[in-house]
N, C-alpha and C positions, 0 to 999 in steps of 0.2 A: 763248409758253411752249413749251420742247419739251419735248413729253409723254413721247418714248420715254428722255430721260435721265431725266427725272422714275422712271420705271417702273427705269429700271437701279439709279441712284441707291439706292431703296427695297430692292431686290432684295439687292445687294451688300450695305448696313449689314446685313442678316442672315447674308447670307454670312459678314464678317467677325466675326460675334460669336458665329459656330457653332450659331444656331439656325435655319438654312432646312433646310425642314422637305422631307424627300426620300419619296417612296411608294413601296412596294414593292410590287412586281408578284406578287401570289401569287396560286394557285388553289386553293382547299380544295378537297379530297379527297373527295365525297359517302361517308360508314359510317367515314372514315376520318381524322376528326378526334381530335386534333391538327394533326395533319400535313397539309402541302401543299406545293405545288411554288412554285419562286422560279424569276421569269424574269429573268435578270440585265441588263443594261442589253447586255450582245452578243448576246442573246434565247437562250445556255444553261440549262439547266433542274437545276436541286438541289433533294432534298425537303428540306423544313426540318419545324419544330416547333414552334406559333407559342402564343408564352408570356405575350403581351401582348394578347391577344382580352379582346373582353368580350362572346362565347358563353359567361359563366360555367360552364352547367350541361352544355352541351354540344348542348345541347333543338333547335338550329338543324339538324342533320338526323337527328333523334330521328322513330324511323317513324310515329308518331301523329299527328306533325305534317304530315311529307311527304303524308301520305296524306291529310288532310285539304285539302292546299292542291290534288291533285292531283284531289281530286272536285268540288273550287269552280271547277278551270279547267275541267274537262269539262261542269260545270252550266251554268255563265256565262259562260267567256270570262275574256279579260284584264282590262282595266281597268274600273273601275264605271261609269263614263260620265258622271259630273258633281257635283257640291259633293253634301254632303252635302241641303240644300236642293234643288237640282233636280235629281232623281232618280238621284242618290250613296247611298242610303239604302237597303243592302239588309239580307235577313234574318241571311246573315254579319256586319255592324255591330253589329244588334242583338243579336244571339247574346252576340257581344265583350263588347260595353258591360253584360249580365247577369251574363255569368262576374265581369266585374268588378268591380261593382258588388256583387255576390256575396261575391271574396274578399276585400274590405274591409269587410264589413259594413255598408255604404252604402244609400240609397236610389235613387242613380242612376250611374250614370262619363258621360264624353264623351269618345268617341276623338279621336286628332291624328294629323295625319302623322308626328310624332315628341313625343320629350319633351320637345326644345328649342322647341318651337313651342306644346307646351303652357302650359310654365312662363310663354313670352314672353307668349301670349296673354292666359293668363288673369291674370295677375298685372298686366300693362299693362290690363286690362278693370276689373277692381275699382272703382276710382274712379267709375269711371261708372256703378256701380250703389250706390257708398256716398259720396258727396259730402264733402270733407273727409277722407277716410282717410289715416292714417297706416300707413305700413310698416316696420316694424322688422326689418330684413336682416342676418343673422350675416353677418363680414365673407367669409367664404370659401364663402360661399354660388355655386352653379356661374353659370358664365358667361349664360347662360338667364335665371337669377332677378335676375341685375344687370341685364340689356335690359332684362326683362319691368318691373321698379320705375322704372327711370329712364324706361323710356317712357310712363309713364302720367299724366308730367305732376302727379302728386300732391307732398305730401309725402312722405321718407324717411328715416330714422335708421338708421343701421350701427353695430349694436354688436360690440364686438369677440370673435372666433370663442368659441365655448360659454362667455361671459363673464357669468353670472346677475345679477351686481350691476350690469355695467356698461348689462347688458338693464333691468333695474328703473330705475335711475337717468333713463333716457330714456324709460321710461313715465311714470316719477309725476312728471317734469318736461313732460309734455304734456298739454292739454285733458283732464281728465276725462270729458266729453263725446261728445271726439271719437271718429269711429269705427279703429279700429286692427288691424292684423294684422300676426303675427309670422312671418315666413318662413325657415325653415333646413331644413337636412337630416338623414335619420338617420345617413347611412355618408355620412363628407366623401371625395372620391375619389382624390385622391391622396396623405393620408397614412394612410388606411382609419382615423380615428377616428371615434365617433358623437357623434349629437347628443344633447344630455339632454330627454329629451323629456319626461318629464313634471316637469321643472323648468319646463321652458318652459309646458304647458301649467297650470302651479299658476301663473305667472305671469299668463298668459293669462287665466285664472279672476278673479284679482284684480281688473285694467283693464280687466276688459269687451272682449277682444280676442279675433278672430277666428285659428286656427292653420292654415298652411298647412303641411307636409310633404313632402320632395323625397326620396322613395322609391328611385328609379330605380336606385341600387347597393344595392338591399336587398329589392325585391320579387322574389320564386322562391325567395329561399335563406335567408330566415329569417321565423321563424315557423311556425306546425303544419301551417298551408297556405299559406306563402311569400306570406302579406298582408305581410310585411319587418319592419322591428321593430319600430316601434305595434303589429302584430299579436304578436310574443314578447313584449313586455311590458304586452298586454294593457292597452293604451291605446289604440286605434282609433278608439275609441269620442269620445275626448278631443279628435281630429283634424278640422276644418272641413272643411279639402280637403287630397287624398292626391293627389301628382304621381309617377307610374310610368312604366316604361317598356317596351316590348313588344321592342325589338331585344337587352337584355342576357342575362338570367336566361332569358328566355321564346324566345330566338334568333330572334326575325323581326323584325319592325320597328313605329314607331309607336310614339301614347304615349297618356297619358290624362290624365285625371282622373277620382276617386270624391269624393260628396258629397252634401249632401243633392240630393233633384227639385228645389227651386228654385232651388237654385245653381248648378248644373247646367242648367237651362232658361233661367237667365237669363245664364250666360257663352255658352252654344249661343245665343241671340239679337241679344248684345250684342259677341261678340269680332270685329272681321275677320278673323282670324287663322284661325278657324273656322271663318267664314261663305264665305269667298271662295276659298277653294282645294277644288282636287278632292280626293274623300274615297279612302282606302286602297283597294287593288284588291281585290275578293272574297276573293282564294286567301291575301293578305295576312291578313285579317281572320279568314279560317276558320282559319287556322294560327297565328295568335295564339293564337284562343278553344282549340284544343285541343289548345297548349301550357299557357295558364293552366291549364286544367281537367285534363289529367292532373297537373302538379305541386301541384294542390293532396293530392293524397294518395301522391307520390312522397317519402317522406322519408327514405328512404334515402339519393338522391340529395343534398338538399340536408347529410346528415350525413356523405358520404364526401368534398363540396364543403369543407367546413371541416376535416375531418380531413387534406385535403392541403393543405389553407391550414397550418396548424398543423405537418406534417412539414417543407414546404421551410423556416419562418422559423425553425425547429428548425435543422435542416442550417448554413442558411447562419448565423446565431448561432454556433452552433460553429465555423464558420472565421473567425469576428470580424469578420464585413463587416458594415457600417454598414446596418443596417436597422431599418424604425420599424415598432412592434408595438403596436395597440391593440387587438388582440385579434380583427378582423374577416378578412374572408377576402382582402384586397389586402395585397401585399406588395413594397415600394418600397424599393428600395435605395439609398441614395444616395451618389451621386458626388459633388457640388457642383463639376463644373466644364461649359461645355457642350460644348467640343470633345472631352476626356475622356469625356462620355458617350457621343456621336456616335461615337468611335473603340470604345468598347466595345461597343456594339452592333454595328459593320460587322463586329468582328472574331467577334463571337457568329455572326453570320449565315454569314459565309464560312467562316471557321476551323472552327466544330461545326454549323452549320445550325440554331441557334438566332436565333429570330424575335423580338425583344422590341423596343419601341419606344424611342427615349431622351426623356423630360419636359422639357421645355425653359421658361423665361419666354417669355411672361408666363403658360403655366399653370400652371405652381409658382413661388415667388420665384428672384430672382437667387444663385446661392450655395447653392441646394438640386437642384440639378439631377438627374436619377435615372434609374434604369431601375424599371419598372412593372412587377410581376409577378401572374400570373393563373392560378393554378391551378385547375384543376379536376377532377371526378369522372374523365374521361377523360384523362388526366394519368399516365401507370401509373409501377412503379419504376424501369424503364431510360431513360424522359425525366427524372423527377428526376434520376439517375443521371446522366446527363450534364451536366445543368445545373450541377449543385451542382461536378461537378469543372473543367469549362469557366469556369465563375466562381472557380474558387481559382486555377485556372491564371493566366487573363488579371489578376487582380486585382494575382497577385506581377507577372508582366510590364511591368507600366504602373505598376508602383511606386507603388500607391496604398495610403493609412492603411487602416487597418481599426479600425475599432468608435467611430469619432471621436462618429457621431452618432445609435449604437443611441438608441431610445428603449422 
């Protein structure tokens, strides 16, 4: 076998299909978000504007936070020094895990290294604490929640994205008995629609079925204290387990889960995914909790967040570019081609110093390909202002339709 054609081989079919995926070398600006410096591949430097972040709220160097993480490294030190079980466990985690636990209205959370580790873990654990379960997975359910179901070795049924009949249909055609959980999300993330959550949970109610909820595009910026939309619609309460995430809305990193104490104690027991990795660094952990805990009564912030959500799909609607609107605060534009995308983004970057990423398959389908849009509170009118005209510009350029796939 030669390995290294094997590796070129794989490389190239991306190459040629316009989705290998390129990184961009930027530096955020500490006070000075938005903006950061792009280091170009001949290591020259341009500020750009980066429009494709998911620092939602901005909260990533929000001084409450810094300051917080900067009294955990002078307490503590760097790293926590071991799994959460041998002696990873400090008063920072636990802080964490109360605020959290707190703005879900919970009995317990259990922090993660992230929230793809979460979803994987605990959703790959279930089975082993409910023998026979069934999972029932919206089909566009994130990348995370498909590992976490297919790892666990259970059964699983995929019913098709926010489909109520087609979710019923695979209930009342399974064991009565059996034990079951429904896993979706509130904010699906890249065409920013929601989930029906308490369609799901009256469903739930019905078959004796356990709900899980994948919060992560919804916790910080909706709801009265950015518990995300079970908490706006005052359904929380309806929720089994709530899957969040600490690197978006909250700007640091790590993820969670809130839930009842024994669900919670017993995916903390039972997950590897949990048990065996080292637990987040102190300064990590104190700059979570005190981003959670000022945005639960900043709500201004999360209201000037959806107010610029709402001016840009305004804007660009009026120049007739194709973009899908479900009312949330992401805003996807779509191109449906990938090299088309790719070339629109290089030239956002170089041409106006606009920062946006291009969606490619397999994270959205083939033929929907996009640029991702992420406004937020720190977002003021002359970056709209250039965006909104840098995108009419290049739009006529590249001789692309406009309005083919508004939604």
């Amino acid at each position: 076998m030669d390995y290294s054609a094997k590796l070129d081989e794989a490389l190239n079919n991306l190459h040629e299909e316009g989705r290998y995926r390129t990184f961009i070398d930027i530096e955020r600006e500490n006070g000075n978000y938005p903006h950061a410096l792009w280091t170009r591949p001949d290591g020259t430097q341009k500020s750009i504007t980066v429009w494709c972040g998911n620092d939602y709220l901005g909260m990533g160097q929000h001084p409450v936070v810094l300051a917080a993480m900067h009294e955990a490294i002078d307490a503590t030190g760097a790293g926590s020094g071991g799994t959460r079980n041998i002696s990873g466990t400090t008063v920072y985690h636990k802080r964490l895990e109360a605020e959290l636990a707190d703005l879900h209205g919970k009995e317990a959370a259990l922090v993660f290294t992230s929230a793809y580790i979460a979803n994987d873990a605990t959703l790959s654990t279930l089975p082993k604490l409910f023998p026979g379960l069934i999972i029932y997975s919206d089909e566009l359910n994130h990348a995370s929640m498909i590992e976490g179901v297919r790892r666990n070795g259970g059964a699983k049924r995929v019913f098709r994205h926010n489909d109520m009949e087609h979710l019923r249909e695979l209930l009342a055609a399974d064991d009565p008995a059996a034990p079951k959980l429904i896993a979706f999300e509130s904010v699906y993330s890249m065409d920013g629609d929601f989930g029906p959550i308490e369609a799901i949970c009256d469903l739930a109610d019905e078959f004796g079925a356990l709900t899980y909820i994948d919060e992560v595009h919804a916790v910080g910026m909706y709801g009265p204290r950015g518990g995300g939309v079970a908490e706006r619609d005052r359904l929380a309460h309806r929720i089994d387990i709530i899957n969040g995430t600490l690197a978006k809305a909250y700007g640091v990193m790590g993820g969670y889960i809130a839930a009842s104490a024994k669900m919670c104690d017993a995916v903390r027991s039972y997950a590897p995914g949990f048990i065996f990795t080292t637990s987040l660094a102190p300064a990590i952990a104190a700059g979570a909790a005190a981003s959670v805990a000022h945005l639960k009564t900043d709500q201004a912030r999360r209201d000037q967040h959806q107010t610029q959500a709402r001016i840009l799909k305004t804007r660009l609607k009026g120049l007739g570019l194709p973009i899908i609107d479900h009312g949330s605060h992401i805003v996807p534009v779509i191109v449906g081609d990938p090299v088309h995308t790719k070339q629109l983004s290089d030239m956002l970057l170089e041409q106006f110093g606009i920062y946006v990423q291009p969606i490619n398959y397999p994270t959205v389908p083939r033929g929907t390909e996009r640029l991702r849009f992420t406004p937020s509170p720190v977002h003021g009118p002359d970056e709209m202002d250039k965006l909104v005209r840098a995108l009419d510009d290049l739009w006529s350029q590249c001789a692309l339709n406009r309005a083919e796939m508004s939604a």
